[in-house]
DRENTOR-615893 format. One record per atom (N, C-alpha, C): x, y, z. Coordinates in pm, whole numbers, padded with zeros to 5 digits, always signed. Example, Ala and Ser with C-alpha at 12.3 -4.5 7.8 and 13.67 -1.06 7.14 Angstrom:
// residues 2
+01319-00569+00780
+01230-00450+00780
+01320-00330+00780
+01285-00225+00708
+01367-00106+00714
+01290+00003+00787
This chain:
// residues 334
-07250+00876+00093
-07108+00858+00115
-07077+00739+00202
-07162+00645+00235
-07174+00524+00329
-07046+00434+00281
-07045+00398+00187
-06949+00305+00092
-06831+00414+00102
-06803+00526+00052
-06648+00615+00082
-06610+00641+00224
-06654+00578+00315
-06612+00664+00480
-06596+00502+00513
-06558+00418+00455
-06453+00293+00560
-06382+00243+00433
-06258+00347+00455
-06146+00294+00317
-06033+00244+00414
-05881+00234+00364
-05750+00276+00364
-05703+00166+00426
-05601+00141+00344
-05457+00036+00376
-05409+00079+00519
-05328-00026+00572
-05289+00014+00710
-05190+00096+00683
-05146+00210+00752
-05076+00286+00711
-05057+00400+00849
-04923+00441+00842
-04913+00502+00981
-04834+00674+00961
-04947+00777+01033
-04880+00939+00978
-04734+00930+01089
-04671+01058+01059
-04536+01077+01118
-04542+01041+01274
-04672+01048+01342
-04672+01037+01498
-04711+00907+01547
-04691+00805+01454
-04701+00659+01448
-04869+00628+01485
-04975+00733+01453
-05078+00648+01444
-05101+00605+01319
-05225+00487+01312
-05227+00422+01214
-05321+00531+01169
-05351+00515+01029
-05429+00675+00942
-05519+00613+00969
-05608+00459+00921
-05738+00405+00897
-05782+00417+01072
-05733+00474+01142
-05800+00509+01299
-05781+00670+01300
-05753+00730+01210
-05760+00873+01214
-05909+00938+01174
-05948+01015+01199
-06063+01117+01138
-06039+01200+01032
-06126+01170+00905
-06155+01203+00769
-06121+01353+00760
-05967+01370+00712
-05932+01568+00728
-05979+01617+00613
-05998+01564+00475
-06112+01575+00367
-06237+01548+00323
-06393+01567+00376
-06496+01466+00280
-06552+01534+00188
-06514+01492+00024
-06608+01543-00048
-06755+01427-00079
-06870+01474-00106
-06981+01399-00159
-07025+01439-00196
-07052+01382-00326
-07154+01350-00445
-07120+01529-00552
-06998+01523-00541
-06941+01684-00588
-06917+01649-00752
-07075+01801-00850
-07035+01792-00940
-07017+01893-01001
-06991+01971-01078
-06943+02062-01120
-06959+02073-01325
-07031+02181-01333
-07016+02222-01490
-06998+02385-01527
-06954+02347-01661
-06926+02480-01717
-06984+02502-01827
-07015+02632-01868
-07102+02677-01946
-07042+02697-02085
-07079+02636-02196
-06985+02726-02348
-07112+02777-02438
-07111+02875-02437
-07252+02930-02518
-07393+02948-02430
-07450+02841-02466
-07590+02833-02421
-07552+02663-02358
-07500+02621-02397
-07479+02454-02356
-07383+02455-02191
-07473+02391-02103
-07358+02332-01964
-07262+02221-02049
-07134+02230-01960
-07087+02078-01965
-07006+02034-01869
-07102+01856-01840
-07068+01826-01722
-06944+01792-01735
-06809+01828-01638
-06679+01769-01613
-06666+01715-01469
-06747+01687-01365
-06751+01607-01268
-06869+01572-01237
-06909+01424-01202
-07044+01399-01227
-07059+01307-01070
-07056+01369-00964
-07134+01307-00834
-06990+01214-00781
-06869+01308-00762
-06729+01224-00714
-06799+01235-00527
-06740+01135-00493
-06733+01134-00354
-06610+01028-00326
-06550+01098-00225
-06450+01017-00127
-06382+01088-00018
-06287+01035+00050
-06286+01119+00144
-06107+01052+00169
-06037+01180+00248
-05902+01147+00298
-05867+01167+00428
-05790+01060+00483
-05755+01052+00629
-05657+01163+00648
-05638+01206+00805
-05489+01288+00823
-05397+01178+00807
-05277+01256+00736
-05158+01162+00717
-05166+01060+00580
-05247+01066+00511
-05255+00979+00401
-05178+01055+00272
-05150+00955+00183
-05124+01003-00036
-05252+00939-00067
-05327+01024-00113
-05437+00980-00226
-05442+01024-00332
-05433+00977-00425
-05419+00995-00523
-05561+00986-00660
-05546+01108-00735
-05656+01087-00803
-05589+01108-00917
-05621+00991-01018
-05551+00977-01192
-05715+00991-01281
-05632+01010-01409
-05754+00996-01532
-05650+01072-01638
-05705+01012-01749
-05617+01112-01863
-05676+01235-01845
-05621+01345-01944
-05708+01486-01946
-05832+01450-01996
-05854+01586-01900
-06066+01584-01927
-06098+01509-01877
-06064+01413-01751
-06147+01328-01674
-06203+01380-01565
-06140+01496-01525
-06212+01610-01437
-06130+01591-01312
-06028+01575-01317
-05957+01541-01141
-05897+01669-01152
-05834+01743-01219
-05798+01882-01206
-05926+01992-01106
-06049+01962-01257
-06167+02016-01218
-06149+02033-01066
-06170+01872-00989
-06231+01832-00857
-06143+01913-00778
-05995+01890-00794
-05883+01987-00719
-05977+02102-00682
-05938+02161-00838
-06016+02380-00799
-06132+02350-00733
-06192+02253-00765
-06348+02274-00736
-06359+02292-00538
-06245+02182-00488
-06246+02202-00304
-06166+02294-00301
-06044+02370-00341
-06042+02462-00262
-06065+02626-00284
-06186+02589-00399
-06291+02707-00380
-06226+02805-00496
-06136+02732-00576
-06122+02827-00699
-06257+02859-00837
-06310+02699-00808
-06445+02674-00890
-06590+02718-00789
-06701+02764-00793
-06786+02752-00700
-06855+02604-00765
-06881+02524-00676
-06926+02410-00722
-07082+02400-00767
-07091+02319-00843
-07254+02306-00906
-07360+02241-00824
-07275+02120-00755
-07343+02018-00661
-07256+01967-00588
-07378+01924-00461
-07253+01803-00365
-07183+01907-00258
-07116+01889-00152
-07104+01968-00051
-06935+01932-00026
-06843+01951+00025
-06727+01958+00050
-06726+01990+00259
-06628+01886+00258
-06584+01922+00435
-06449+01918+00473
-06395+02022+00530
-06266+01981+00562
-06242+01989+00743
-06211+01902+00775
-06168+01917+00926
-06322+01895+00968
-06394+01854+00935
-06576+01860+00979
-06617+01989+00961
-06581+02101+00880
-06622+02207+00872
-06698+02237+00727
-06798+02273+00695
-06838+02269+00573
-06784+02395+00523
-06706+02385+00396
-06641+02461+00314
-06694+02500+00199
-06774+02419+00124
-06794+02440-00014
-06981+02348-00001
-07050+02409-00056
-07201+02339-00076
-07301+02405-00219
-07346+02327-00267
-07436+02395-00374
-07531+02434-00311
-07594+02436-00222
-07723+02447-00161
-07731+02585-00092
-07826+02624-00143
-07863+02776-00097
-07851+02774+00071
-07945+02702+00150
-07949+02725+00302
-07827+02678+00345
-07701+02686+00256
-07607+02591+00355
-07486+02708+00317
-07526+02764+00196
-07413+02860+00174
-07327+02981+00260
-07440+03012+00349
-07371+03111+00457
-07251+03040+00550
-07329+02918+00591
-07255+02853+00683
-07097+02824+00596
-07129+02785+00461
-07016+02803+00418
-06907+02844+00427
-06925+02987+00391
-06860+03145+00383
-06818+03161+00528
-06887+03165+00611
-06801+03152+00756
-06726+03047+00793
-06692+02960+00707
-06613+02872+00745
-06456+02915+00663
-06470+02957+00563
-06389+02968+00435
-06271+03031+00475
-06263+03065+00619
-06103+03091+00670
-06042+02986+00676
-06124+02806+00697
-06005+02710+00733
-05937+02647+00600
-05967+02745+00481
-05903+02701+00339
-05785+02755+00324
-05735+02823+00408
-05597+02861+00448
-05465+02728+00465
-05575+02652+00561
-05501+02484+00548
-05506+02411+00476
-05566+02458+00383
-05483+02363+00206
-05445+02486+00143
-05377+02419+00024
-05271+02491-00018
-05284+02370-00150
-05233+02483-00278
-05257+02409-00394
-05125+02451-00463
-05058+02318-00478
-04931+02323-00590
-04986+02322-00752
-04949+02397-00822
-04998+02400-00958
-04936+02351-01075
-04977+02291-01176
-04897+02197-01244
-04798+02248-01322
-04826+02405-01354
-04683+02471-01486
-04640+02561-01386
-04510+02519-01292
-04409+02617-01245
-04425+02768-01302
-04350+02772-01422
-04388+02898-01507
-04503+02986-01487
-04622+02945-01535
-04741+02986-01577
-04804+03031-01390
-04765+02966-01312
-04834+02994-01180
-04702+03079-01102
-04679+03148-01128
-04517+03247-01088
-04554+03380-01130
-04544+03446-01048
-04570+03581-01144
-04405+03641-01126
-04360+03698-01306
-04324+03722-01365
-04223+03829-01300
-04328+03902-01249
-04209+04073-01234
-04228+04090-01045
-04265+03952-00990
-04251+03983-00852
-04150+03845-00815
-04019+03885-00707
-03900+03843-00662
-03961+03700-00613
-03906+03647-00593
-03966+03522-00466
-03936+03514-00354
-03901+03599-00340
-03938+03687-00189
-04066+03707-00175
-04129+03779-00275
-04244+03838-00265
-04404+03732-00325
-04303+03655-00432
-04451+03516-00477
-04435+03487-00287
-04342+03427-00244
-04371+03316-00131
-04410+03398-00023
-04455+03464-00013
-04472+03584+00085
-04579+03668+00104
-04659+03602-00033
-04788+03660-00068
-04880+03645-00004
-04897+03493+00043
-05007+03431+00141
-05006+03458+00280
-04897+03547+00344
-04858+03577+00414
-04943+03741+00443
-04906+03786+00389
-04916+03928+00366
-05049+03954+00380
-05134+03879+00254
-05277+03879+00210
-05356+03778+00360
-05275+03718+00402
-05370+03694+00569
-05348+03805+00680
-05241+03895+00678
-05275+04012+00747
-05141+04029+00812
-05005+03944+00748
-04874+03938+00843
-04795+04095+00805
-04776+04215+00922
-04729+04299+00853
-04561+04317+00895
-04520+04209+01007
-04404+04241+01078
-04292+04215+00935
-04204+04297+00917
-04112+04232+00756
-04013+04126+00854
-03968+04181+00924
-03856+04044+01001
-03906+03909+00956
-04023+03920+01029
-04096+03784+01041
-04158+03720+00961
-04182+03787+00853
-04188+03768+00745
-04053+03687+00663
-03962+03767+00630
-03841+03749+00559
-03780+03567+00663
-03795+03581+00729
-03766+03489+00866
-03874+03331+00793
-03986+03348+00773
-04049+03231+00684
-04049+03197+00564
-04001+03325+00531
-03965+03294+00373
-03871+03186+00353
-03744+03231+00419
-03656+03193+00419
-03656+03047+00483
-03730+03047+00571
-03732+02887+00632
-03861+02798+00519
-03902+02860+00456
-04015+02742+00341
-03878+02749+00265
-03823+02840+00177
-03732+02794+00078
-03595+02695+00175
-03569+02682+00271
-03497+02600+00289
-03531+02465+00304
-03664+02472+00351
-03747+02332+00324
-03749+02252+00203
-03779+02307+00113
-03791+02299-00039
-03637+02248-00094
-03542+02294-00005
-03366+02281-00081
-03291+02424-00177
-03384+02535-00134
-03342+02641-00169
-03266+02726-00083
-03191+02820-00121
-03117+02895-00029
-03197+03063-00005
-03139+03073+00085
-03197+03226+00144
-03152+03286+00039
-03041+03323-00011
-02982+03459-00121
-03091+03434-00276
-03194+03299-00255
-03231+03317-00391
-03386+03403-00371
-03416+03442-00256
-03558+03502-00188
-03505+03664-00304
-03430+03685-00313
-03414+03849-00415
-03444+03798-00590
-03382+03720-00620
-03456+03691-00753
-03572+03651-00855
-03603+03663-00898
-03654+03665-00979
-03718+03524-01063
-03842+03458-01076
-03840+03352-01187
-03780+03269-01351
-03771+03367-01365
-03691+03335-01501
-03545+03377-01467
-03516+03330-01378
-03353+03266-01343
-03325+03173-01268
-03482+03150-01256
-03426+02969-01223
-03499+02821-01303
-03414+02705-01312
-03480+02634-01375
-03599+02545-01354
-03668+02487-01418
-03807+02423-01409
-03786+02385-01286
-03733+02262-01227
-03750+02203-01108
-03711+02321-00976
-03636+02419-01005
-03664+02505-00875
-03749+02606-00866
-03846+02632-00998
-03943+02692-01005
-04034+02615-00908
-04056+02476-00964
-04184+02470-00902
-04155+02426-00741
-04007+02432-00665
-04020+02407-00593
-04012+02552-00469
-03950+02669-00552
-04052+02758-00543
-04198+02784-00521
-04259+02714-00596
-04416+02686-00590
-04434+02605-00459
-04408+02520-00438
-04426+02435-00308
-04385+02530-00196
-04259+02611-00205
-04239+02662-00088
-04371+02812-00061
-04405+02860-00146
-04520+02899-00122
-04669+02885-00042
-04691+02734-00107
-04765+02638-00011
-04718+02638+00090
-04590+02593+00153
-04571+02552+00281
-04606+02658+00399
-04493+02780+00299
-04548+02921+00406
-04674+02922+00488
-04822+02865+00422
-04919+02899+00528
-04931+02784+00628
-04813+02678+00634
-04864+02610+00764
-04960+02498+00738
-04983+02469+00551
-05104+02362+00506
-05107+02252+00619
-05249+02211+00633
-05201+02028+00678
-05324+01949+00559
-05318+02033+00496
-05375+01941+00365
-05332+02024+00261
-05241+01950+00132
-05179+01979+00005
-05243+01920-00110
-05275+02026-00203
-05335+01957-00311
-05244+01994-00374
-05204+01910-00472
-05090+01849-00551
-05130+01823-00729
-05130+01991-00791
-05189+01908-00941
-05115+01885-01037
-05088+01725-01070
-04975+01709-01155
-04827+01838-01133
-04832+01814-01022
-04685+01886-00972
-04581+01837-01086
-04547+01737-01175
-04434+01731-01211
-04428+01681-01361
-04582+01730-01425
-04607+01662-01518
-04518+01728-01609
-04521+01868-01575
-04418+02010-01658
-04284+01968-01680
-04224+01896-01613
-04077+01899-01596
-03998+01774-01629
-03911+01775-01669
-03806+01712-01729
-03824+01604-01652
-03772+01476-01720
-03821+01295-01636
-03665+01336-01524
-03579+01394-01583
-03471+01387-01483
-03505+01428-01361
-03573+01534-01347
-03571+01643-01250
-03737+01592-01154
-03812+01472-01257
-03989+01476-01145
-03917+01368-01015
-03808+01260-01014
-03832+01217-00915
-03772+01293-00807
-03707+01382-00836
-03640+01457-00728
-03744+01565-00642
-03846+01606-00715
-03964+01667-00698
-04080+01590-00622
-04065+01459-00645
-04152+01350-00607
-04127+01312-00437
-03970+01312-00434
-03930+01279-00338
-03887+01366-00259
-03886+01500-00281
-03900+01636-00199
-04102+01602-00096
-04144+01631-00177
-04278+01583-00122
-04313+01474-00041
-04248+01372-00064
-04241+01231-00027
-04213+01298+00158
-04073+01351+00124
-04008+01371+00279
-04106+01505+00354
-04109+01588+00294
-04230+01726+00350
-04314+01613+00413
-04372+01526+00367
-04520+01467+00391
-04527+01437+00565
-04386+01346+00534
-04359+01289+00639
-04264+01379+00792
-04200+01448+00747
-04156+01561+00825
-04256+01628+00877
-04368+01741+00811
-04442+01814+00847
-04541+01693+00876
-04590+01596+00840
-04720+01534+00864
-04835+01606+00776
-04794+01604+00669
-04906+01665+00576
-04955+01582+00535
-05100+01598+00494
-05190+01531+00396
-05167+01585+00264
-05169+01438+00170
-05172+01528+00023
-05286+01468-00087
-05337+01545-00166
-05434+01525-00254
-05345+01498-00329
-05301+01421-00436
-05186+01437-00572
-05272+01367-00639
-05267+01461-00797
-05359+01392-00902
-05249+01434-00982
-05284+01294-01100
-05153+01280-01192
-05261+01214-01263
-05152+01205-01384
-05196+01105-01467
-05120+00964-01564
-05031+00999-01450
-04901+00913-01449
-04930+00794-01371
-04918+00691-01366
-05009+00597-01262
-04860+00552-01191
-04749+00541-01238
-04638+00506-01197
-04566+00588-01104
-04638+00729-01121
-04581+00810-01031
-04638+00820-00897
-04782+00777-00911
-04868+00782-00792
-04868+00619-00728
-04790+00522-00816
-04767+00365-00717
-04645+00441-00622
-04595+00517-00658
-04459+00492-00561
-04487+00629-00438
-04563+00726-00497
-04625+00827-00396
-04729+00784-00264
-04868+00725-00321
-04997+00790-00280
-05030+00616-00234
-05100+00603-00095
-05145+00478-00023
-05260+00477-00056
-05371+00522-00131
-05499+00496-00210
-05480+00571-00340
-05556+00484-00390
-05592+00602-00569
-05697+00578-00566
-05825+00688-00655
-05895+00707-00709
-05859+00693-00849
-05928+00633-00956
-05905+00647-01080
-06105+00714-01190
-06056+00848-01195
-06137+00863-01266
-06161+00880-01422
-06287+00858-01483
-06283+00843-01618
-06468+00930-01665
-06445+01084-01733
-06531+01144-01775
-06618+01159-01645
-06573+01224-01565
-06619+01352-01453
-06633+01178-01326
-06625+01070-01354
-06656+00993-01186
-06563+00917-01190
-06526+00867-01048
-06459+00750-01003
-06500+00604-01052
-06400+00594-01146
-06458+00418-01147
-06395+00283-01054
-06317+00367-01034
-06243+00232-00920
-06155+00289-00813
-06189+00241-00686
-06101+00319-00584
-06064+00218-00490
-05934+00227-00462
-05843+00108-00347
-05712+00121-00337
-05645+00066-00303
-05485+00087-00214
-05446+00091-00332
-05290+00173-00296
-05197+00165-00469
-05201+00034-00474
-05139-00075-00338
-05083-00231-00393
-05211-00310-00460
-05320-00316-00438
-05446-00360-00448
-05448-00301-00596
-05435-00196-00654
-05507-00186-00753
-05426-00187-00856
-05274-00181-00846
-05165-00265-00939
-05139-00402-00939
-05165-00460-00884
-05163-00604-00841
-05330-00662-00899
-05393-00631-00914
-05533-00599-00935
-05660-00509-01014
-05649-00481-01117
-05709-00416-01172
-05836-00478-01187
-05992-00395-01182
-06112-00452-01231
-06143-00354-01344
-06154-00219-01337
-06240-00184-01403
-06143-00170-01526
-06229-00163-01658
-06168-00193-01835
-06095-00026-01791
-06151+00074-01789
-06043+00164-01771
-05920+00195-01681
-05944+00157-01593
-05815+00103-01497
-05709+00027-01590
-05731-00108-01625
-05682-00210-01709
-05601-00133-01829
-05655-00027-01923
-05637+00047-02021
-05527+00134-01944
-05553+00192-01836
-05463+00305-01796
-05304+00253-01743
-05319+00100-01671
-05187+00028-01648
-05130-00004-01735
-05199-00053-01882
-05168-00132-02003
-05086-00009-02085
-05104+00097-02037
-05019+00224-02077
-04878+00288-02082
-04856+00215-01936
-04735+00203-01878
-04609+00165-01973
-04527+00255-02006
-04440+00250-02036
-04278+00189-01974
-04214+00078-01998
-04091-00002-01930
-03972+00039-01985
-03855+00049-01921
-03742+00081-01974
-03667-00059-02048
-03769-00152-02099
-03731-00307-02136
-03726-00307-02295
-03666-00259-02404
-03693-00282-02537
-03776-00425-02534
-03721-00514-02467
-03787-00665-02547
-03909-00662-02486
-03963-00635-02337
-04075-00617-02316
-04145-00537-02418
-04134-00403-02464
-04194-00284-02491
-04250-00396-02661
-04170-00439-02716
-04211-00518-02856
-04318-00568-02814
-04334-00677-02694
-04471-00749-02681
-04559-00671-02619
-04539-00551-02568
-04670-00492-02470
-04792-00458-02557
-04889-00491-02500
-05027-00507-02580
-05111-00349-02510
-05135-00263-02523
-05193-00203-02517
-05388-00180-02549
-05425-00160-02418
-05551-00235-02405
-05651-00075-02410
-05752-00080-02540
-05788-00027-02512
-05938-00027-02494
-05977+00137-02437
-06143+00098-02361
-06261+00205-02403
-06362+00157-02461
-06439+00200-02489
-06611+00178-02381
-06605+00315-02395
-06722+00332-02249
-06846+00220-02297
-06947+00131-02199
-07053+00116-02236
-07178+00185-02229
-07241+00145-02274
-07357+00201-02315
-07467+00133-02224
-07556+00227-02097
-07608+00121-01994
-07770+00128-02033
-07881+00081-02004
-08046+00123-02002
-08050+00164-01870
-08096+00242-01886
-08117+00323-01763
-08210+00272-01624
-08253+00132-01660
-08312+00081-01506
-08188-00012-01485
-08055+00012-01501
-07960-00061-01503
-07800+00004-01490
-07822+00147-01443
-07750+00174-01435
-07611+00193-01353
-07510+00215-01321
-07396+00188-01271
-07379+00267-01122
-07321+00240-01065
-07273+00349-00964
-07137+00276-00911
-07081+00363-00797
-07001+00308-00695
-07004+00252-00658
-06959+00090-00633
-06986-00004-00490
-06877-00083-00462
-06876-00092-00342
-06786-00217-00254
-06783-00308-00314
-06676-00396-00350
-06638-00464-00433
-06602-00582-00279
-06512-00533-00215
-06435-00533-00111
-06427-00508-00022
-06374-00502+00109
-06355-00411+00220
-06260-00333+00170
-06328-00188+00162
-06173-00082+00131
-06167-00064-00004
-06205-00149-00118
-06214-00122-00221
-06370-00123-00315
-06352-00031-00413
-06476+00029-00482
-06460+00000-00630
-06574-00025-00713
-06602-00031-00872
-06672+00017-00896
-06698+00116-01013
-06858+00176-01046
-06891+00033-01182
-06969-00009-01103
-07013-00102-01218
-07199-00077-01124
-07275-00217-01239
-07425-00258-01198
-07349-00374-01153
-07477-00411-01058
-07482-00531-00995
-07467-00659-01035
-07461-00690-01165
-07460-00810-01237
-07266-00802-01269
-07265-00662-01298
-07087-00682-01301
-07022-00654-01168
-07071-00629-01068
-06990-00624-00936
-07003-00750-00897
-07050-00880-00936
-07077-00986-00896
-06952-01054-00980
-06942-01007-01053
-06839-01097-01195
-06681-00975-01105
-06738-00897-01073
-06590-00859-01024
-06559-00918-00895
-06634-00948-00855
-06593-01029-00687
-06513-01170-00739
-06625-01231-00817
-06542-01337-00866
-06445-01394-00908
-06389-01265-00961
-06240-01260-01065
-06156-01224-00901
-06178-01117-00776
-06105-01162-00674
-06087-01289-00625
-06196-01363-00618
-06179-01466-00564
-06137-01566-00630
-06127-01549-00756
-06015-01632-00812
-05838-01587-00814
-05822-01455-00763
-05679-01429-00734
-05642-01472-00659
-05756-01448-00545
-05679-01524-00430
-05635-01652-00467
């Protein structure tokens, strides 16, 4: 993880320190993860490592099946992971390794401080319980039995969110997409997160209704001082969110650096493919946009690829013969 532990744009959390002088409130390394269909594994994360400051947006993109969902469940322990170890706060949370697993499990109370927004409002709501009682759940199930004090946080996450107290008695299917899922967020908030994982929060919902959702989060971040994981696959949604991206493609990171750096800048062919995607509200642009697309190579195996510093702060999974041709193409931007 030598190359992932000196990242991040200058950038400052709600208490005006700068984040790149803060201590790493996420490290995952070398985290991979498979699933079984039949008799066959299959790999959907293949050795991700990086890590997030307190107070940062990082952002992790890939179309579906690139495994950034995967990586989400996989830290906060919805997946048991296959490989690679997970830390939050310096506490080890998650490890494949037999002698490390206990230590694990005694740690697995500080997963209370993340909190996972889920991408279908709907589908993550249960049905025949009030939202009183969804947002109230995490509450309850950590051991809160006072109801005052209870009803008393409910009510203060849904006002966070832009909801009102009288809607804590109803029901999900009487309200619409965007206050479902902000329902969902106020759930999260209830336990007090200072790290939010964020999966495709707004991919579900109407284009009218994601920036208002975008920018609910935007202000939480900065109000509470939360950290957020947000993986999308929207790249436009995460330039205007998240102060680093990860961009992964078939279970790894191929390129990681500041949003401005890596819109202003693209190296890797799938990066390039994923901007070239981007959709403009320009008819006359949209006629000429060339859409670039990318087909994986094929490496020999005493030649194969990994992660590396490209940059200070920024990363390519290429071999050494193409991290050399990618320096170059910086140094001709400049």
């Amino acid at each position: 993880m030598e190359t992932e532990n000196r990242i991040i744009k200058e950038q400052t959390d709600g208490a005006g320190t700068r984040i790149q002088d803060q201590e790493p409130i996420l490290q995952v390394e070398n985290l991979s993860q498979r699933f079984k269909l039949g008799k066959t594994f299959f790999k959907a994360v293949d050795g991700v490592s990086f890590e997030i400051k307190k107070g940062e947006a990082f952002g992790l993109v890939g179309e579906s099946g690139s495994g950034k969902t995967t990586t989400g469940r996989s830290i906060i322990g919805l997946y048991e992971i296959w490989g690679g170890r997970v830390w939050f706060q310096g506490k080890l949370i998650a490890t494949a390794y037999k002698d490390e697993k206990k230590q694990a499990r005694e740690n697995v109370k500080f997963t209370r401080r993340i909190q996972m927004i889920f991408q279908d409002p709907i589908a993550s709501l249960n049905p025949r319980m009030t939202v009183r009682e969804i947002v109230a759940e995490g509450l309850i199930v950590a051991g809160e039995k006072d109801r005052d004090r209870i009803d008393e946080k409910v009510y203060e996450s849904l006002r966070l969110v832009g909801l009102l107290p009288e809607h804590a008695g109803r029901y999900p299917h009487e309200f619409s997409g965007g206050q479902r899922q902000r329902i969902g967020i106020a759930r999260s908030l209830i336990m007090k997160p200072e790290l939010l994982i964020a999966d495709e929060p707004v991919s579900a919902l109407d284009v009218s209704i994601q920036a208002q959702v975008v920018n609910l989060l935007n202000d939480l971040k900065k109000e509470l001082g939360l950290t957020v994981l947000f993986i999308a696959h929207d790249l436009s949604v995460v330039k205007y969110f998240c102060d680093r991206i990860a961009v992964m493609s078939e279970g790894r990171i191929v390129e990681l650096a500041s949003s401005k750096e890596l819109f202003a800048k693209p190296l890797h062919p799938y990066t390039q493919s994923l901007l070239s995607a981007i959709p403009y509200p320009d008819p006359d642009y949209e006629r000429g946009r060339t859409r670039l697309n990318y087909e994986p190579k094929i490496y020999e195996e005493s030649d194969e690829p990994k992660l590396q510093e490209v940059k200070k702060g920024r990363y390519v999974y290429a071999t050494n013969d193409e991290l050399k041709e990618y320096k170059r193409e910086l140094r001709e931007k400049i």
